[in-house]
PDB file of N, CA, C, O and CB in Angstrom:
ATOM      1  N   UNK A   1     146.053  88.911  32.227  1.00  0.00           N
ATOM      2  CA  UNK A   1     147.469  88.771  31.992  1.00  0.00           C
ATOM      3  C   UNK A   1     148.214  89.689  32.954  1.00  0.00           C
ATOM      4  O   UNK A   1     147.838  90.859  33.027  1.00  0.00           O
ATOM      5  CB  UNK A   1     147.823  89.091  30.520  1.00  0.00           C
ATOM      6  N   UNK A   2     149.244  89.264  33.703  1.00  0.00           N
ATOM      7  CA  UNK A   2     149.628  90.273  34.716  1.00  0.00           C
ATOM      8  C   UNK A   2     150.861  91.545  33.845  1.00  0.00           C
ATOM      9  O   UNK A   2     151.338  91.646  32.714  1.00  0.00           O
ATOM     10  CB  UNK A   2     150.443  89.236  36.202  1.00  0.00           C
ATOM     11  N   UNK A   3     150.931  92.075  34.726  1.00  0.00           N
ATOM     12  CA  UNK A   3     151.732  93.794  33.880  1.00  0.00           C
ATOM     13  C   UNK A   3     153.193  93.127  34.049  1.00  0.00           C
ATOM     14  O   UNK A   3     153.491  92.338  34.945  1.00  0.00           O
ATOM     15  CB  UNK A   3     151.557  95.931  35.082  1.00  0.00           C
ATOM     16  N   UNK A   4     154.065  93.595  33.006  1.00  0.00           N
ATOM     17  CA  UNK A   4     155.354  93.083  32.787  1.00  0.00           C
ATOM     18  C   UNK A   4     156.296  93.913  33.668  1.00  0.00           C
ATOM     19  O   UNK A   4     156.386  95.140  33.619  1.00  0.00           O
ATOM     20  CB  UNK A   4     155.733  93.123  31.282  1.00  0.00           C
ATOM     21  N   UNK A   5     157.059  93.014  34.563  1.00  0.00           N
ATOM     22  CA  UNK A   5     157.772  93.942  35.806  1.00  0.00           C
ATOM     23  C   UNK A   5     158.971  94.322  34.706  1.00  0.00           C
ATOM     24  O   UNK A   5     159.630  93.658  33.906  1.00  0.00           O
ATOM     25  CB  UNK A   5     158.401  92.938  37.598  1.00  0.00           C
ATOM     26  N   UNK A   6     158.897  96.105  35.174  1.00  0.00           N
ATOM     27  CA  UNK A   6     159.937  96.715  34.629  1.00  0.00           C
ATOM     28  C   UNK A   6     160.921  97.018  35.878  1.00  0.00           C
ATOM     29  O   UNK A   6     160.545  97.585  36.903  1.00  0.00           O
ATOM     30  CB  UNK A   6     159.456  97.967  33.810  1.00  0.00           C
ATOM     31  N   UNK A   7     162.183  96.575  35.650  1.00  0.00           N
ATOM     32  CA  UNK A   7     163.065  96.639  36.344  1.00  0.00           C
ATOM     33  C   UNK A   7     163.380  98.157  36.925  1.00  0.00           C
ATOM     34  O   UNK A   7     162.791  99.070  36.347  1.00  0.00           O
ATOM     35  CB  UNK A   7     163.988  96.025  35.656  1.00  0.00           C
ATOM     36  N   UNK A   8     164.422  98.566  38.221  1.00  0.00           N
ATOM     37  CA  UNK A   8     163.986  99.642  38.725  1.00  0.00           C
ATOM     38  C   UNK A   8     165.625 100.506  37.485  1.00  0.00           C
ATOM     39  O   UNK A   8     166.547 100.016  36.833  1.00  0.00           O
ATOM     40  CB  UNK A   8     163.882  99.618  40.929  1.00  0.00           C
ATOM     41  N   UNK A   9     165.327 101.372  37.663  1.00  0.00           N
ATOM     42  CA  UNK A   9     165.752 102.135  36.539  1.00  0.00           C
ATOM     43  C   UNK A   9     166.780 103.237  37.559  1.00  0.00           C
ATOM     44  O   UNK A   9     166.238 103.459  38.642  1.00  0.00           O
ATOM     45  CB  UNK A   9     164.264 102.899  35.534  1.00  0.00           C
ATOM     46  N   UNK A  10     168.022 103.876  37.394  1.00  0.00           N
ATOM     47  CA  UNK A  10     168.565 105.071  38.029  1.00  0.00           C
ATOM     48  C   UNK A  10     168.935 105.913  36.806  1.00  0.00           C
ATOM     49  O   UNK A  10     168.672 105.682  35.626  1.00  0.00           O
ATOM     50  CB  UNK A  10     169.836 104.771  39.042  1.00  0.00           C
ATOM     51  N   UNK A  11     169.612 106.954  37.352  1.00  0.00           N
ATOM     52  CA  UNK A  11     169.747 108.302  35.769  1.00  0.00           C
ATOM     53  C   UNK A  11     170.975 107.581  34.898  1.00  0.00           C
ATOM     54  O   UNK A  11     170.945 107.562  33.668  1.00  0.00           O
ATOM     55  CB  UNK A  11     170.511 110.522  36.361  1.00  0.00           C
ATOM     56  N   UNK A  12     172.157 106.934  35.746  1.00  0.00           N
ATOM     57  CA  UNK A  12     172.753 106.272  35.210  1.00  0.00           C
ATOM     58  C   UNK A  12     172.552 105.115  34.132  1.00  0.00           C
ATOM     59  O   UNK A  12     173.228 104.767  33.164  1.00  0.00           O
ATOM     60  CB  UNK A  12     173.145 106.084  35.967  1.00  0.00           C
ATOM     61  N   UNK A  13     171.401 104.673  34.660  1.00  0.00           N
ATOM     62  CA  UNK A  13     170.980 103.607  33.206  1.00  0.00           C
ATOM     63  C   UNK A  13     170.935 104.439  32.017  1.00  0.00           C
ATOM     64  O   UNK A  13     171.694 104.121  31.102  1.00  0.00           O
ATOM     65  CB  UNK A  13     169.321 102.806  33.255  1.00  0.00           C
ATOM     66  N   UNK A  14     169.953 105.752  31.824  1.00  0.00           N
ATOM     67  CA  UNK A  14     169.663 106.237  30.777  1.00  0.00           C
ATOM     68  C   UNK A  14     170.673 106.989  30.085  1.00  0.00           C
ATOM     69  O   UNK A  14     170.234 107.792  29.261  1.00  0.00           O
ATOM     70  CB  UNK A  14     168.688 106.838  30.968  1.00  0.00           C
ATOM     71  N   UNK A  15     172.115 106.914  30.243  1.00  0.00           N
ATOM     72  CA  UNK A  15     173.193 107.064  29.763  1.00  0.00           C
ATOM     73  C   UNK A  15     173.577 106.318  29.273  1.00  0.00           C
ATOM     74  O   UNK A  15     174.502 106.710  28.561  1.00  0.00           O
ATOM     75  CB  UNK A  15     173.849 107.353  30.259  1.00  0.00           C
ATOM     76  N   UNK A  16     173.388 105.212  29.201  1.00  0.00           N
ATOM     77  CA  UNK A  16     174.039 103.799  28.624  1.00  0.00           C
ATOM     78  C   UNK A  16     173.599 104.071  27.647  1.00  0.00           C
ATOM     79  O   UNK A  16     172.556 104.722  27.584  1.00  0.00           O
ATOM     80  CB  UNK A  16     173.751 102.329  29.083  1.00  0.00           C
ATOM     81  N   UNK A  17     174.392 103.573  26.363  1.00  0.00           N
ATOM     82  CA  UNK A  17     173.697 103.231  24.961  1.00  0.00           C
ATOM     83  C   UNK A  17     174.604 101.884  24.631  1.00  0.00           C
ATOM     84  O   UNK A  17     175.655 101.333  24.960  1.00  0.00           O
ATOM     85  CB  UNK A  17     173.846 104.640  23.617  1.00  0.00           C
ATOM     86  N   UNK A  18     173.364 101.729  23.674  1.00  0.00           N
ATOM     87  CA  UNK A  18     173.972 100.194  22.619  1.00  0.00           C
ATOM     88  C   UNK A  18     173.980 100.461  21.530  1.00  0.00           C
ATOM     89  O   UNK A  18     173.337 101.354  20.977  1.00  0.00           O
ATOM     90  CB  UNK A  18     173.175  98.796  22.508  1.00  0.00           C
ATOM     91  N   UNK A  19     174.977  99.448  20.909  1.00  0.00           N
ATOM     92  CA  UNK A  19     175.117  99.427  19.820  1.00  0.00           C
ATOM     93  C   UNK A  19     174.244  98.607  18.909  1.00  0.00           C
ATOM     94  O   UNK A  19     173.270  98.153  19.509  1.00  0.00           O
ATOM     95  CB  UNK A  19     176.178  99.230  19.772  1.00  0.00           C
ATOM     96  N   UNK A  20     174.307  98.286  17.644  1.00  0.00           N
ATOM     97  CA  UNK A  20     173.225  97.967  17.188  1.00  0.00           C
ATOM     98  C   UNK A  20     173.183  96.650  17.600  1.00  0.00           C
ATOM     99  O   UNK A  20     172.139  96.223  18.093  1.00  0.00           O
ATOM    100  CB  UNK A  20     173.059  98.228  15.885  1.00  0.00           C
ATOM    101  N   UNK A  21     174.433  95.727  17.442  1.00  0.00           N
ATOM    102  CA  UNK A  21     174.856  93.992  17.753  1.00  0.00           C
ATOM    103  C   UNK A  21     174.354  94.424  19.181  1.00  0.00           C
ATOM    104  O   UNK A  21     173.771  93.447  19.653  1.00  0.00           O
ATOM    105  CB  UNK A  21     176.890  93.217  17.559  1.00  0.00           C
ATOM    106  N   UNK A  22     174.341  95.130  19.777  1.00  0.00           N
ATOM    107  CA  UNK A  22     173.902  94.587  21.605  1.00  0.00           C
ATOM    108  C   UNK A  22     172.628  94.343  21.272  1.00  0.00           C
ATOM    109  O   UNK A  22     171.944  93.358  21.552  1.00  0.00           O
ATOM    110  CB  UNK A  22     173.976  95.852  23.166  1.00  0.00           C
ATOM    111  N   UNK A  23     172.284  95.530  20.508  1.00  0.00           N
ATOM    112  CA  UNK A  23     170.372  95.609  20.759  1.00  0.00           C
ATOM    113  C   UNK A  23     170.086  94.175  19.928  1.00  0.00           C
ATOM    114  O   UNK A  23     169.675  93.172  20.511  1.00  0.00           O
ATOM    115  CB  UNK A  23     169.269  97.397  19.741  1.00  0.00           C
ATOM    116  N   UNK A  24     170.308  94.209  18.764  1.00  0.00           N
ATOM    117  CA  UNK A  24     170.372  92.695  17.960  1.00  0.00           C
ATOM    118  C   UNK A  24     170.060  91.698  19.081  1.00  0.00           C
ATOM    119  O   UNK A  24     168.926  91.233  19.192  1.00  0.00           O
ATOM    120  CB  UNK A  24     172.031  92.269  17.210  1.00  0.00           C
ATOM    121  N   UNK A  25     171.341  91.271  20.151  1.00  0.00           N
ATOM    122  CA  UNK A  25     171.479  90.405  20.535  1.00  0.00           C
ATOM    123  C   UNK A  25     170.333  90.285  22.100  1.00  0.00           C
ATOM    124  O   UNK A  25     169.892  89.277  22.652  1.00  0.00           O
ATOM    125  CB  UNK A  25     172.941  90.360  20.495  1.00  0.00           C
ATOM    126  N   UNK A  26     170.135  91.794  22.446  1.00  0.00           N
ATOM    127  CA  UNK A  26     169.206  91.833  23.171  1.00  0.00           C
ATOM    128  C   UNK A  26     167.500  91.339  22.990  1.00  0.00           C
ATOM    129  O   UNK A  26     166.685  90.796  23.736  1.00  0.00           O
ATOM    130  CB  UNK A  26     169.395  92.940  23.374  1.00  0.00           C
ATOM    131  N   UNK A  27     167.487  91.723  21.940  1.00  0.00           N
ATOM    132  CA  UNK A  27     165.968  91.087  20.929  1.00  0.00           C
ATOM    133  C   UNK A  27     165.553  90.245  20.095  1.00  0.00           C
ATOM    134  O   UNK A  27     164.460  89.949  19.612  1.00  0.00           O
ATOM    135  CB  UNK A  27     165.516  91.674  20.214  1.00  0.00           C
ATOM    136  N   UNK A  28     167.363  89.652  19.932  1.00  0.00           N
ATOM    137  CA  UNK A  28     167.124  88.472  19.317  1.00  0.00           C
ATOM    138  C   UNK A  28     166.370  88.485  17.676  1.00  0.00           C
ATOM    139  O   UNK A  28     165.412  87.868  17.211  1.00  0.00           O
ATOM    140  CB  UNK A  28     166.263  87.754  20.375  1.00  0.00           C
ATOM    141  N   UNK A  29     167.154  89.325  17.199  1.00  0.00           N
ATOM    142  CA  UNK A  29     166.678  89.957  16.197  1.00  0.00           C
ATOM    143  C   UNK A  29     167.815  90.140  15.105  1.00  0.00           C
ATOM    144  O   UNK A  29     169.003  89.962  15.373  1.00  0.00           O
ATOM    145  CB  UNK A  29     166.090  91.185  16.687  1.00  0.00           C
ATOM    146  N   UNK A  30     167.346  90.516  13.834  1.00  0.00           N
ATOM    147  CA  UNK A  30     168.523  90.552  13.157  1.00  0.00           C
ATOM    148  C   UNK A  30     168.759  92.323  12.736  1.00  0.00           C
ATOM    149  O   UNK A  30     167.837  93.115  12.931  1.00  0.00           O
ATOM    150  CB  UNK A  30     168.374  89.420  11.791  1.00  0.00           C
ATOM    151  N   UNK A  31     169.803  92.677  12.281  1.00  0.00           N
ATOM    152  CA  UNK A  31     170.336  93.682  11.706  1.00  0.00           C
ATOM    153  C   UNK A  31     169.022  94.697  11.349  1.00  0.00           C
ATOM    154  O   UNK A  31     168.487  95.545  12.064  1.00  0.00           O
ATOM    155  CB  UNK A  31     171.217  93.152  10.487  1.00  0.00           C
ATOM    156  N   UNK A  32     168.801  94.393  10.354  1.00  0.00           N
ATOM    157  CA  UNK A  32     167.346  94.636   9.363  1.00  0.00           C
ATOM    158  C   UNK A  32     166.814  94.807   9.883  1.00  0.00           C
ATOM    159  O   UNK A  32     166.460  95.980   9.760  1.00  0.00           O
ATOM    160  CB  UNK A  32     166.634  93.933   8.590  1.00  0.00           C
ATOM    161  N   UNK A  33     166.026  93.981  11.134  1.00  0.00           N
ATOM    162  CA  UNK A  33     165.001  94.334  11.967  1.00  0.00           C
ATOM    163  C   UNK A  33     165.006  95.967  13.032  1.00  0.00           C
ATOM    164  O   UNK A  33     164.177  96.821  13.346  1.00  0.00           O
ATOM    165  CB  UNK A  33     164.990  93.014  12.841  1.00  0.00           C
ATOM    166  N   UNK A  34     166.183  95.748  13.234  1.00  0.00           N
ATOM    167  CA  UNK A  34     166.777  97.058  14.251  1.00  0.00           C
ATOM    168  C   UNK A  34     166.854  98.518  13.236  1.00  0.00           C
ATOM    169  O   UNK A  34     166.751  99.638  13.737  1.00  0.00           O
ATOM    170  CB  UNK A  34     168.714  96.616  14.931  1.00  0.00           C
ATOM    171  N   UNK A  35     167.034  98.312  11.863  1.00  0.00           N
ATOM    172  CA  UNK A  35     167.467  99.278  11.276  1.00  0.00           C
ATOM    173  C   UNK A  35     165.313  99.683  11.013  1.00  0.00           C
ATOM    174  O   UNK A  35     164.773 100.787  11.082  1.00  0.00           O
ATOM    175  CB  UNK A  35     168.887  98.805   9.771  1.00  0.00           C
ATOM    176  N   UNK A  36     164.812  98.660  10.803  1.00  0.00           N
ATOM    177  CA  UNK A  36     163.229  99.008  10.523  1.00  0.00           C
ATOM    178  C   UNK A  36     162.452  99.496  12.093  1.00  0.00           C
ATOM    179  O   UNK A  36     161.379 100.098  12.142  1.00  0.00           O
ATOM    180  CB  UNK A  36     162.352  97.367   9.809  1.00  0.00           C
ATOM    181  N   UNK A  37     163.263  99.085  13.296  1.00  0.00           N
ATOM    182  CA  UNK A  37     162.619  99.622  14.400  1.00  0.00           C
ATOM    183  C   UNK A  37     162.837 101.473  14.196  1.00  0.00           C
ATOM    184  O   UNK A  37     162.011 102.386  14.188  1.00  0.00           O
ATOM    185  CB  UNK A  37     163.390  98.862  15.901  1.00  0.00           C
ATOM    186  N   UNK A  38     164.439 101.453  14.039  1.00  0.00           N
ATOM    187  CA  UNK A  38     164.671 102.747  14.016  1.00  0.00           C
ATOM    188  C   UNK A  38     164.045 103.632  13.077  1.00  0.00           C
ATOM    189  O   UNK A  38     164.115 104.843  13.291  1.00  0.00           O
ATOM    190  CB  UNK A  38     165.838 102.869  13.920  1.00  0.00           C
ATOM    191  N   UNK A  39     163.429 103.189  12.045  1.00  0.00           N
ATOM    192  CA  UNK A  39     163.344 103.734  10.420  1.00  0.00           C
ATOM    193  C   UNK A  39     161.748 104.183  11.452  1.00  0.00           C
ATOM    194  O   UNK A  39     161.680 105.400  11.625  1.00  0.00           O
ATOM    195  CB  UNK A  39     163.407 102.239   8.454  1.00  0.00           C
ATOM    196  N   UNK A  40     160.856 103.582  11.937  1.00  0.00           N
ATOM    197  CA  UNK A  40     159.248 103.986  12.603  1.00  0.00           C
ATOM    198  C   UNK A  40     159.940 104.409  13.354  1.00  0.00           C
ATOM    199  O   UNK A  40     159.954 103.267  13.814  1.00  0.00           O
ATOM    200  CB  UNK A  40     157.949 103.015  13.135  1.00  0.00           C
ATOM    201  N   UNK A  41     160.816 105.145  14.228  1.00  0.00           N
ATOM    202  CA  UNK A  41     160.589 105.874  15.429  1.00  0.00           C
ATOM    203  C   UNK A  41     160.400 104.614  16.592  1.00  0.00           C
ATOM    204  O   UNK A  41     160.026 104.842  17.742  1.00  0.00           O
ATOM    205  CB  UNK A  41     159.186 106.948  15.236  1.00  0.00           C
ATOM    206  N   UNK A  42     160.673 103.481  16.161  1.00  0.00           N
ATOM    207  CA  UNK A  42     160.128 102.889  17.548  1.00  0.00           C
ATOM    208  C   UNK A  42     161.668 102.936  18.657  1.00  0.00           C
ATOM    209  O   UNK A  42     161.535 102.940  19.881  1.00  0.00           O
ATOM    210  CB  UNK A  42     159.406 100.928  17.219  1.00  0.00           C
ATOM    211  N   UNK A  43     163.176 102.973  17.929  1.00  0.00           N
ATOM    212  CA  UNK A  43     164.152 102.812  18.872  1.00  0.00           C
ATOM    213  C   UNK A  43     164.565 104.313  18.386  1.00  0.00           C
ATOM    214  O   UNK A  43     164.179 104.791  17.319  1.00  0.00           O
ATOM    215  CB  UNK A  43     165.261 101.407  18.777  1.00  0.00           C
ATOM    216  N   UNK A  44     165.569 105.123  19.503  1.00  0.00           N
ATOM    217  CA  UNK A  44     165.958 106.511  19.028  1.00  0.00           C
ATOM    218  C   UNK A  44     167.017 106.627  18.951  1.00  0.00           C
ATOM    219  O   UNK A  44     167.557 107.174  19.912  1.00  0.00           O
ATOM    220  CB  UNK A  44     165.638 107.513  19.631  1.00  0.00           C
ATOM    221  N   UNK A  45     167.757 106.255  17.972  1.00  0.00           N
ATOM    222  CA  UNK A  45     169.630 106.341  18.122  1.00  0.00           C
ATOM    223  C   UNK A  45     170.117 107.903  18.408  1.00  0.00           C
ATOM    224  O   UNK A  45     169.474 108.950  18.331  1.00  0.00           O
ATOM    225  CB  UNK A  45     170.552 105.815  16.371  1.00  0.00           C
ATOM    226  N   UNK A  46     171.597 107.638  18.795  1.00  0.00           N
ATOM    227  CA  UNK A  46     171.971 108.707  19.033  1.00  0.00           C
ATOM    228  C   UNK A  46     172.525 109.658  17.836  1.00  0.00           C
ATOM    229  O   UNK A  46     173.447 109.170  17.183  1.00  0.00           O
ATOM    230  CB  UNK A  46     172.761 108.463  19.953  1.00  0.00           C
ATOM    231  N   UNK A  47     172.220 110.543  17.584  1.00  0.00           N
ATOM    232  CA  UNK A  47     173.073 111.427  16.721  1.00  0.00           C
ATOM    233  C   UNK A  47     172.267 110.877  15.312  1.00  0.00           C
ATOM    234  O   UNK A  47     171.316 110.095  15.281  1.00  0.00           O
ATOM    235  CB  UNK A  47     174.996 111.119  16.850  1.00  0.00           C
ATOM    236  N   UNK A  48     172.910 111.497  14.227  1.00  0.00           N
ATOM    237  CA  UNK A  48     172.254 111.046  12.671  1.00  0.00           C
ATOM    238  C   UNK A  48     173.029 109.903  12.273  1.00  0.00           C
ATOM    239  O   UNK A  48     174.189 109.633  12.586  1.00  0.00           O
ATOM    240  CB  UNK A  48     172.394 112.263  11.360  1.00  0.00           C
ATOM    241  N   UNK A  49     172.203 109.246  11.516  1.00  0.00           N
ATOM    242  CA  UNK A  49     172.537 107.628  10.654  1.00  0.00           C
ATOM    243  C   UNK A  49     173.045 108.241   9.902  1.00  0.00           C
ATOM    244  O   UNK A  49     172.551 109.280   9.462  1.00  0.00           O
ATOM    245  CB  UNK A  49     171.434 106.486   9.972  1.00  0.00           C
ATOM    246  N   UNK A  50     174.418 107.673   9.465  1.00  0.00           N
ATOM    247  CA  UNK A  50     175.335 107.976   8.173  1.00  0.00           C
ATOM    248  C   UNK A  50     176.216 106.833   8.284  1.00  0.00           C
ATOM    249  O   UNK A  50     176.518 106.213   9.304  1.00  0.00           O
ATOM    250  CB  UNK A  50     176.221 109.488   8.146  1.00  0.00           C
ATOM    251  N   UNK A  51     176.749 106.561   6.553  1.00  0.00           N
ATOM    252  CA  UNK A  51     176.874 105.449   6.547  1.00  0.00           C
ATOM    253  C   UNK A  51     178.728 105.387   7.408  1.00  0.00           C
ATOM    254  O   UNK A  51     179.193 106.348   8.021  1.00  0.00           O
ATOM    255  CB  UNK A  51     176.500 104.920   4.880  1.00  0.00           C
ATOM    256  N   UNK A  52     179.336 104.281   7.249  1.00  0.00           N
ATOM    257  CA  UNK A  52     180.054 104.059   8.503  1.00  0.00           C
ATOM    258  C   UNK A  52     180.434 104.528  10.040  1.00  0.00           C
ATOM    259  O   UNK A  52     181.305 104.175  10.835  1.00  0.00           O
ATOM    260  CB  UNK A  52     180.799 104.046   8.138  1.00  0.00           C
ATOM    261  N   UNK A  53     179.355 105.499  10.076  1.00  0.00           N
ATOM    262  CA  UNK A  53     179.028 105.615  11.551  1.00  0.00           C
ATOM    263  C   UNK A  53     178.182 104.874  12.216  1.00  0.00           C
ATOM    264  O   UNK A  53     177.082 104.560  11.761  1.00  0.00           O
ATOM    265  CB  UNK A  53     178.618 106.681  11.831  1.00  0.00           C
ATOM    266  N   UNK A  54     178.702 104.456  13.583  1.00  0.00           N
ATOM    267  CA  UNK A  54     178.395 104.086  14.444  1.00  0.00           C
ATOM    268  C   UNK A  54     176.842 103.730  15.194  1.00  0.00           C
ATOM    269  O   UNK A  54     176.494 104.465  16.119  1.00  0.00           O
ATOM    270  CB  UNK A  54     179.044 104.714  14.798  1.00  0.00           C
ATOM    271  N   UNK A  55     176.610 103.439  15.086  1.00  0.00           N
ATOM    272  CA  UNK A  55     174.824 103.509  15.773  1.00  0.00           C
ATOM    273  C   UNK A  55     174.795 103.030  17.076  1.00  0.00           C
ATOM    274  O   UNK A  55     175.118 101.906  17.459  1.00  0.00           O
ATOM    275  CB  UNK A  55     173.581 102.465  14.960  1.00  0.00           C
ATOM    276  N   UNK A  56     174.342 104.057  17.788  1.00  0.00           N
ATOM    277  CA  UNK A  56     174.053 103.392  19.121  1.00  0.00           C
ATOM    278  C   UNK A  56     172.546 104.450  19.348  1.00  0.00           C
ATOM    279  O   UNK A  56     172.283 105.597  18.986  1.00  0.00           O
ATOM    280  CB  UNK A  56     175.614 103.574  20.518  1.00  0.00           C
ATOM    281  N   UNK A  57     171.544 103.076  20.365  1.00  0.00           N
ATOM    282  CA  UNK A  57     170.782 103.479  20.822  1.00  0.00           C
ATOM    283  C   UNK A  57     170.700 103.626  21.997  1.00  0.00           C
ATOM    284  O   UNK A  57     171.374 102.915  22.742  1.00  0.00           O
ATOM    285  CB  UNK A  57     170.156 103.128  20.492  1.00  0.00           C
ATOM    286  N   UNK A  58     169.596 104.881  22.636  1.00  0.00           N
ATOM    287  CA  UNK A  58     169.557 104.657  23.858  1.00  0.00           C
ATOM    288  C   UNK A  58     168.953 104.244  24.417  1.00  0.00           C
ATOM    289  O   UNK A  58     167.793 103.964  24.115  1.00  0.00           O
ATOM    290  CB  UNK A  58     169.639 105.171  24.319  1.00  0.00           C
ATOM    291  N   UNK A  59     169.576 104.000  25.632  1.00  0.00           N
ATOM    292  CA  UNK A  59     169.119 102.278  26.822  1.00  0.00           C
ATOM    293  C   UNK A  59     167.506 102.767  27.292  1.00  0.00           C
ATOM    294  O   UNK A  59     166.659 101.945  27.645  1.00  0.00           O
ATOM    295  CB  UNK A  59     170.543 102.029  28.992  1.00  0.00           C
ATOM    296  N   UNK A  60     167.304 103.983  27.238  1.00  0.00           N
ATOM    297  CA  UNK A  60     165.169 104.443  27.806  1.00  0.00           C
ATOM    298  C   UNK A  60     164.839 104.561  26.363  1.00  0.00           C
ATOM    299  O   UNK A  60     163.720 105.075  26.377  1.00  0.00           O
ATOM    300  CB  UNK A  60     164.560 106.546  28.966  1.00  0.00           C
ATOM    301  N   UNK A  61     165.230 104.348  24.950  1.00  0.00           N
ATOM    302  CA  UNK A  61     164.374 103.752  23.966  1.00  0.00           C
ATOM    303  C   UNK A  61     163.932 102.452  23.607  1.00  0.00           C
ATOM    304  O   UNK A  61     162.859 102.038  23.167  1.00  0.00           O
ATOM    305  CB  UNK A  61     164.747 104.041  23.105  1.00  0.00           C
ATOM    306  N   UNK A  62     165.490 101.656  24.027  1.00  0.00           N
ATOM    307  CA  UNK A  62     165.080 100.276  24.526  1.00  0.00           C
ATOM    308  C   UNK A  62     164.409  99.766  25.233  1.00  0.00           C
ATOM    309  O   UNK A  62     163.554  98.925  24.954  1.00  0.00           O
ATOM    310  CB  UNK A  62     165.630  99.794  24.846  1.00  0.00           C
ATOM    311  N   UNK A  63     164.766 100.314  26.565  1.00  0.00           N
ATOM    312  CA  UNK A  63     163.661  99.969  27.837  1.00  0.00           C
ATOM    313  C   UNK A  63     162.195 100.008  26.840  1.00  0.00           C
ATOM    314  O   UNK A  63     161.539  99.067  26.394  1.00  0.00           O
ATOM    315  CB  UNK A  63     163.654 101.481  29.418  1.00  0.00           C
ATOM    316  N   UNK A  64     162.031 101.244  26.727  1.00  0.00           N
ATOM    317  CA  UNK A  64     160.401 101.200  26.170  1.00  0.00           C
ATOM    318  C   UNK A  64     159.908 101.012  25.443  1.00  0.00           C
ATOM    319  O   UNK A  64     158.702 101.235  25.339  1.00  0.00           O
ATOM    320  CB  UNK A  64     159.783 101.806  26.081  1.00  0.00           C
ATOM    321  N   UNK A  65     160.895 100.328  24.291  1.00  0.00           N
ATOM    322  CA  UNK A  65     160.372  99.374  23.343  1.00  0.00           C
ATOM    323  C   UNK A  65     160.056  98.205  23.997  1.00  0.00           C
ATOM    324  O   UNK A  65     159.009  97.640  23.681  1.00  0.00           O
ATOM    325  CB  UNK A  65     161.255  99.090  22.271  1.00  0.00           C
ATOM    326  N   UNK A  66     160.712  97.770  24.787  1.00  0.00           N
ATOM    327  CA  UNK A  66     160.989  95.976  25.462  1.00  0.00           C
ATOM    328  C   UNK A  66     159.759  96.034  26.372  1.00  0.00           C
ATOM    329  O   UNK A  66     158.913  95.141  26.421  1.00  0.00           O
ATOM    330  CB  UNK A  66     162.785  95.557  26.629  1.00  0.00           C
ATOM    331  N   UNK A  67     159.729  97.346  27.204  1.00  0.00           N
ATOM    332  CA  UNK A  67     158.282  97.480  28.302  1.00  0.00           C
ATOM    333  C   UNK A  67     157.580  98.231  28.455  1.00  0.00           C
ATOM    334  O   UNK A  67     156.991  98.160  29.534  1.00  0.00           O
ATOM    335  CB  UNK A  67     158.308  97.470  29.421  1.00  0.00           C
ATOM    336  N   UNK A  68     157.172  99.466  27.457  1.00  0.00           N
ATOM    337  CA  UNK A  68     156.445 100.201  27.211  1.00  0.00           C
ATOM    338  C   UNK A  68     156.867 101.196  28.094  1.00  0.00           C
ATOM    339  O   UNK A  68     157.547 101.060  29.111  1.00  0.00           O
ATOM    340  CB  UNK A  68     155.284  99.768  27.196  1.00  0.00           C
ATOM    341  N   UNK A  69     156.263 102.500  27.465  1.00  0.00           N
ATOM    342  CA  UNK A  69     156.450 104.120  28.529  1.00  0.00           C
ATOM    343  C   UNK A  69     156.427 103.649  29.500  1.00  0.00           C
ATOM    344  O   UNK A  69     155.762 102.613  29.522  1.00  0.00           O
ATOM    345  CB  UNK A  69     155.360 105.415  28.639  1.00  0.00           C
ATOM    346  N   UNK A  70     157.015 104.023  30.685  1.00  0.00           N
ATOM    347  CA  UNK A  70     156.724 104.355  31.825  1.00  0.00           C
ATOM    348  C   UNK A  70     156.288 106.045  32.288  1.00  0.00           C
ATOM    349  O   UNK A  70     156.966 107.059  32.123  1.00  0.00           O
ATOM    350  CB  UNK A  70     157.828 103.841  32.424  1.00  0.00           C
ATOM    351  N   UNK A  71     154.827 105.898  32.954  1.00  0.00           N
ATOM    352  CA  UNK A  71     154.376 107.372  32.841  1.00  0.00           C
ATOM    353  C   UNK A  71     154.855 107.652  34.214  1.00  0.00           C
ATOM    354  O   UNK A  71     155.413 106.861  34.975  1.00  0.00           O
ATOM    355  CB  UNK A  71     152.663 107.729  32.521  1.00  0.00           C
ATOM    356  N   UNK A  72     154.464 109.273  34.480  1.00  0.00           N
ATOM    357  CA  UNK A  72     155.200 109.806  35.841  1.00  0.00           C
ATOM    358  C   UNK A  72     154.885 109.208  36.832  1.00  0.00           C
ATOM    359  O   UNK A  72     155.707 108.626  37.540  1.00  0.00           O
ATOM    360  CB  UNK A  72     155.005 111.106  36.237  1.00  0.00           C
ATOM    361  N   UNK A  73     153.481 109.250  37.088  1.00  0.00           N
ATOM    362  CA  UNK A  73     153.029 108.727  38.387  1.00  0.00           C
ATOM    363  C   UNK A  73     153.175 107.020  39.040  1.00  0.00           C
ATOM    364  O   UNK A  73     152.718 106.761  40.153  1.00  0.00           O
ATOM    365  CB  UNK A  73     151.601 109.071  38.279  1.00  0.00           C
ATOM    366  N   UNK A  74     153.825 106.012  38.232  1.00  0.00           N
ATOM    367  CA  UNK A  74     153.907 104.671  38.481  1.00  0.00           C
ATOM    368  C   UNK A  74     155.795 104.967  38.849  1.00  0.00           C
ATOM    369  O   UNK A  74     156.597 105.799  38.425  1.00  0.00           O
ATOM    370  CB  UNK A  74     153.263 103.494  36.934  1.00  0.00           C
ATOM    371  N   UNK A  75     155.906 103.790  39.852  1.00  0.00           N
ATOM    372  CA  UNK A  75     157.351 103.790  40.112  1.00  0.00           C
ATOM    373  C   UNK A  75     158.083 102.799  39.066  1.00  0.00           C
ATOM    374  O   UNK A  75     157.735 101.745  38.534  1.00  0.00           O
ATOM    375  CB  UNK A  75     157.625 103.335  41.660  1.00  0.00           C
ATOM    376  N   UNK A  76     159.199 103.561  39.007  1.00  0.00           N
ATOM    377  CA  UNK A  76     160.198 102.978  38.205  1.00  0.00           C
ATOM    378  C   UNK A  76     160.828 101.585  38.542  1.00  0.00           C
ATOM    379  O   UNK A  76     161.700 101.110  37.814  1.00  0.00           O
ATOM    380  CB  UNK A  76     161.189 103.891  38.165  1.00  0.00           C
TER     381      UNK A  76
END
């Protein structure tokens, strides 16, 4: 099976965050699902979950949910 091309990445990407509807809509996924990624540690929002605040995750927890770590020595 060939390795999944991860797109090239700058510092500026890893500033970006989403909100939960982006990531939703990015994974094609529902609400629930995003709130159970976050609940394992698999996505890392910013700041603490409380209720009518905001959730956003960040865009290198996404990335590496969607394409796994990227370790030091492979290019970005």
């Amino acid at each position: 099976m060939p390795a999944a091309h991860i797109p090239s990445v700058s510092t500026e990407d890893d500033l970006q965050a989403f909100t939960k509807p982006e990531v939703m809509a990015r994974l094609k996924c529902s609400e629930r699902h995003v709130d159970r990624l976050i609940d394992a540690g698999k996505l890392q929002p910013i700041g603490r979950r409380a209720r009518g605040v905001t959730v956003r995750i960040t865009a290198r927890s996404l990335r590496e949910y969607i394409y796994g770590p990227v370790s030091a020595g492979e290019p970005a």
